[in-house]
RODO-2510 file (C-alpha; in nm, 4 decimals, decimal comma):
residues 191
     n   res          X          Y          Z
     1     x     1,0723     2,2255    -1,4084
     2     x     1,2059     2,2086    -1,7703
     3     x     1,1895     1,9538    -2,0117
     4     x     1,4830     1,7632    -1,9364
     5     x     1,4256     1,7321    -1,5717
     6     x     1,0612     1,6470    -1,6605
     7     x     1,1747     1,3284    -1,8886
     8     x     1,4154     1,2314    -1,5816
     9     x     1,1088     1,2213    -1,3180
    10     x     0,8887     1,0352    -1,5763
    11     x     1,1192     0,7792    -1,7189
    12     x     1,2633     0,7273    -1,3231
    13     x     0,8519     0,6695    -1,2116
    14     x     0,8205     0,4322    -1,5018
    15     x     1,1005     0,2451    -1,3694
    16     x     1,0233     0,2560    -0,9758
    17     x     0,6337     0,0980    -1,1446
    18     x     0,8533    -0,1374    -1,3648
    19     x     1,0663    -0,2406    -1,0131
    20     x     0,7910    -0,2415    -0,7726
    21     x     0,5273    -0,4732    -1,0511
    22     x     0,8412    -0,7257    -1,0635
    23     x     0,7914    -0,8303    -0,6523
    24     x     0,4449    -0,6835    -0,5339
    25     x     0,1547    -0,9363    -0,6135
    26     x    -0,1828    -0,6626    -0,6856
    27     x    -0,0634    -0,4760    -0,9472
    28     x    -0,3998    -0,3285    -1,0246
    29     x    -0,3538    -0,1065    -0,6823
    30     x    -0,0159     0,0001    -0,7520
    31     x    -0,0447     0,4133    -0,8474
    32     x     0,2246     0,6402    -0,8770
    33     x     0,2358     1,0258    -0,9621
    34     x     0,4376     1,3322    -0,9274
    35     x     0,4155     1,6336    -0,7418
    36     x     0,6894     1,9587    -0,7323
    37     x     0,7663     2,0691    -0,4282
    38     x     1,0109     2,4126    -0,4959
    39     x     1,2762     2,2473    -0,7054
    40     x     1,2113     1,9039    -0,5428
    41     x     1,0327     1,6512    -0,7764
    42     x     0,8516     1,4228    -0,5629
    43     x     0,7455     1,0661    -0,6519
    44     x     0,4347     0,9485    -0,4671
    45     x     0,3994     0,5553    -0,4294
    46     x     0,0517     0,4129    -0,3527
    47     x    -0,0051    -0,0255    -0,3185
    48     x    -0,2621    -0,1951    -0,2285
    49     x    -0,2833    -0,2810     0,1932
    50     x    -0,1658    -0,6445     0,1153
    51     x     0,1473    -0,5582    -0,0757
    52     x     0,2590    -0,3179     0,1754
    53     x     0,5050    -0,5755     0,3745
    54     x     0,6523    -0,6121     0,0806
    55     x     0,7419    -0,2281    -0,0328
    56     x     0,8941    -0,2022     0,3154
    57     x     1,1023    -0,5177     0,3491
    58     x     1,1919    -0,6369     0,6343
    59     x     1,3754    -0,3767     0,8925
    60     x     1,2610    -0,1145     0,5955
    61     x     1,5213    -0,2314     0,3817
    62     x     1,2670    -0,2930     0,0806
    63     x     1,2324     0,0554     0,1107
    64     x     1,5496     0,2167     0,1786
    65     x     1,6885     0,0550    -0,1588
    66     x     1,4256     0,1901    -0,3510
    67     x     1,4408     0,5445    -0,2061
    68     x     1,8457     0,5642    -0,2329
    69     x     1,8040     0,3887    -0,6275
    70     x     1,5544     0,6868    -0,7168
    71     x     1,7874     0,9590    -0,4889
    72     x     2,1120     0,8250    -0,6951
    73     x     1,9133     0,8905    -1,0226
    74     x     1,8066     1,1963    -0,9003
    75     x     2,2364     1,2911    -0,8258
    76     x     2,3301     1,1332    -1,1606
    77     x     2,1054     1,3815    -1,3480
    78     x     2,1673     1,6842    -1,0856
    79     x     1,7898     1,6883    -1,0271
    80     x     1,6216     1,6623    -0,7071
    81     x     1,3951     1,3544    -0,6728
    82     x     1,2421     1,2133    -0,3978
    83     x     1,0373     0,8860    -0,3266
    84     x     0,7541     0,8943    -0,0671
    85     x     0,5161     0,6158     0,0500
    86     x     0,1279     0,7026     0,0324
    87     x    -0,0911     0,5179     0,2688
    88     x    -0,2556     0,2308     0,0879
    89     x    -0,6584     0,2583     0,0223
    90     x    -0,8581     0,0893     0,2753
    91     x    -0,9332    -0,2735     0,2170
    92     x    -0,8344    -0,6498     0,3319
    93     x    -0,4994    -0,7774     0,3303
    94     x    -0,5045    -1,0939     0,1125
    95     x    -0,2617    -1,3583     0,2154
    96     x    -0,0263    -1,4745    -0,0720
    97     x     0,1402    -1,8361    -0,1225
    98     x     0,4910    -1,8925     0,0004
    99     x     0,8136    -1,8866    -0,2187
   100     x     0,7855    -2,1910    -0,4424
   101     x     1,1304    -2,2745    -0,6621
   102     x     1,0300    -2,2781    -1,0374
   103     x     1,3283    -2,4178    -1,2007
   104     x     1,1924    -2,2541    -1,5504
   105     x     1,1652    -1,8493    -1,5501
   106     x     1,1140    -1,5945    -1,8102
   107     x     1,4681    -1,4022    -1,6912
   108     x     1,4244    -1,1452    -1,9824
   109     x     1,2022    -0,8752    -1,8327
   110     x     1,4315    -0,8924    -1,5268
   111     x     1,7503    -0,8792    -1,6854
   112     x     1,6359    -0,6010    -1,9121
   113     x     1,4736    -0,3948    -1,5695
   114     x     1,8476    -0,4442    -1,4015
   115     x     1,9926    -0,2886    -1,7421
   116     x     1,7560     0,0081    -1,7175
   117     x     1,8284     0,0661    -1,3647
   118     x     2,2194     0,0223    -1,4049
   119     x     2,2350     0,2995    -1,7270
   120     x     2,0027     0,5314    -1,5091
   121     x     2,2022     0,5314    -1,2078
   122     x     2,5351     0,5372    -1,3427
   123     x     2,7337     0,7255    -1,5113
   124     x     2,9753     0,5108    -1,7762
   125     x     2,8120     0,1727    -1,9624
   126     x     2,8050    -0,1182    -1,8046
   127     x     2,7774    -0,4931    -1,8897
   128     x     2,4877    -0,7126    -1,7058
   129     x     2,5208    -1,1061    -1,7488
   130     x     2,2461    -1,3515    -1,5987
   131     x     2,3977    -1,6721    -1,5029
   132     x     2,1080    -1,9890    -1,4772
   133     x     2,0730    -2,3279    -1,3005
   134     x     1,9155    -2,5655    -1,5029
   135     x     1,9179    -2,7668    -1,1641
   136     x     1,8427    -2,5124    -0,9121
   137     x     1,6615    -2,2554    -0,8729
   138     x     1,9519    -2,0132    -0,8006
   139     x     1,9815    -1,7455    -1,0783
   140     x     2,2795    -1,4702    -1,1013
   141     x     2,2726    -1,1864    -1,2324
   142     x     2,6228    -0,9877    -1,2881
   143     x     2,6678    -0,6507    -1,3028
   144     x     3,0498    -0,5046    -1,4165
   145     x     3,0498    -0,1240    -1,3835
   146     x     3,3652     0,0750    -1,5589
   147     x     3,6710     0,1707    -1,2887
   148     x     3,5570     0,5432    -1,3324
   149     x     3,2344     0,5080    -1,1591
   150     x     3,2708     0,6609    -0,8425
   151     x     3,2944     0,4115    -0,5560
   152     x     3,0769     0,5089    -0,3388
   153     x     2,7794     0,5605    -0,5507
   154     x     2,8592     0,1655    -0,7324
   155     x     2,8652     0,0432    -0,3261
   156     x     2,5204     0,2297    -0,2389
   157     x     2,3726     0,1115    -0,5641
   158     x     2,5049    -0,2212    -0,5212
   159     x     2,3432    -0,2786    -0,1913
   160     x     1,9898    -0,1323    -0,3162
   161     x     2,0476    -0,4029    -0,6143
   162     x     2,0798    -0,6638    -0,4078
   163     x     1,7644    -0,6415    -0,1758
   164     x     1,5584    -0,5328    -0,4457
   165     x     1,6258    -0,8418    -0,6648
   166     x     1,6278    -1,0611    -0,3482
   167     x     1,2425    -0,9777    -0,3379
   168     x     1,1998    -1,0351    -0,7371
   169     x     1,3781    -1,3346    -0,7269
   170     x     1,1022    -1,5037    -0,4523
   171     x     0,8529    -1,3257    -0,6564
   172     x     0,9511    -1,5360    -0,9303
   173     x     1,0256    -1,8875    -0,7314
   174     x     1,3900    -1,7639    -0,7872
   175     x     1,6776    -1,7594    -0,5687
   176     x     1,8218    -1,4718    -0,7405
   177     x     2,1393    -1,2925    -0,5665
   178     x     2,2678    -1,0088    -0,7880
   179     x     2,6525    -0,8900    -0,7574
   180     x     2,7827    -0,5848    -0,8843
   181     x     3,1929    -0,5413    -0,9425
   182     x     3,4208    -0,3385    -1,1115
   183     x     3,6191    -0,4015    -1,4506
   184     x     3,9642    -0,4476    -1,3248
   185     x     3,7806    -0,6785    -1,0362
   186     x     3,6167    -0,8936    -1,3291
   187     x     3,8901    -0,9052    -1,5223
   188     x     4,1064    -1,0580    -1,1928
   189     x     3,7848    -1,2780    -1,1941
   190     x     3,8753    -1,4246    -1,4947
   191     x     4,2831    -1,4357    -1,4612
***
């Protein structure tokens, strides 16, 4: 693997640890680490037994956005990556509180994890916005990708976006729903 390719896998594990910290509750257990398979680079995900429900989702869809984010970074950069699941070390599930609202939130980490993903996965600049309720506990967080981005890859990355920060959001006592739209639809938005 050369150099380049090598800086793609490592900056794109840093930011499935960054993602996975933001909604997973032992952080201490969470490992990940790399391993080449031909020209394949494969990205091996290890949480603790109690965080588990949570890395899958319900239906697997925890999962399934964060394989397709890493797979569309992967495409963007013509590399192969791939995300696998390691079975979590032995030890007991610990039962974790229910989603609480908390009307005050430090949005900044999130925001700034949404910005990573976005300029990682696509290929033109985009513009993220975070709308707040200073009476709810509903957060928004915008996402306006350039007309050129190929439509497909905004919709799949969209949807990933979407479940993933459904799970931060209740992480963080936050009813956080997370759109993603084109310029031209922004701008008739805004008309």
């Amino acid at each position: 693997m050369n150099n380049a390719n090598q800086n793609i896998a490592d900056n794109t594990i840093n930011l499935v640890r960054r993602i996975v910290r933001e909604f997973t509750f032992d952080k201490d257990q969470l490992k990940l680490w790399k391993e080449s398979l031909g020209r394949t680079n494969i990205i091996n995900l290890q949480v603790a037994k109690s965080d588990m429900p949570r890395i899958i989702g319900k239906k697997g869809a925890h999962w399934h956005a964060l394989f397709n984010l890493v797979e569309q970074i992967g495409l963007r950069h013509s590399i192969r990556l791939r995300l696998e699941c390691r079975e979590p070390e032995p030890g007991e599930i610990q039962h974790f509180p229910p989603f609480q609202p908390a009307p005050q939130w430090d949005s900044r980490p999130v925001v700034q994890l949404v910005r990573d993903i976005v300029q990682a996965v696509f290929a033109y600049p985009a513009d993220v916005w975070l709308t707040d309720s200073a009476h709810s506990p509903t957060s928004v967080i915008q996402v306006v990708v350039r007309d050129q981005e190929n439509r497909s890859v905004v919709d799949r990355v969209a949807e990933s976006l979407k479940v993933l920060f459904n799970a931060v959001g209740k992480r963080h006592g936050r009813i956080l729903l997370l759109e993603v739209i084109t310029g031209s639809q922004a701008d008739s938005i805004a008309a």
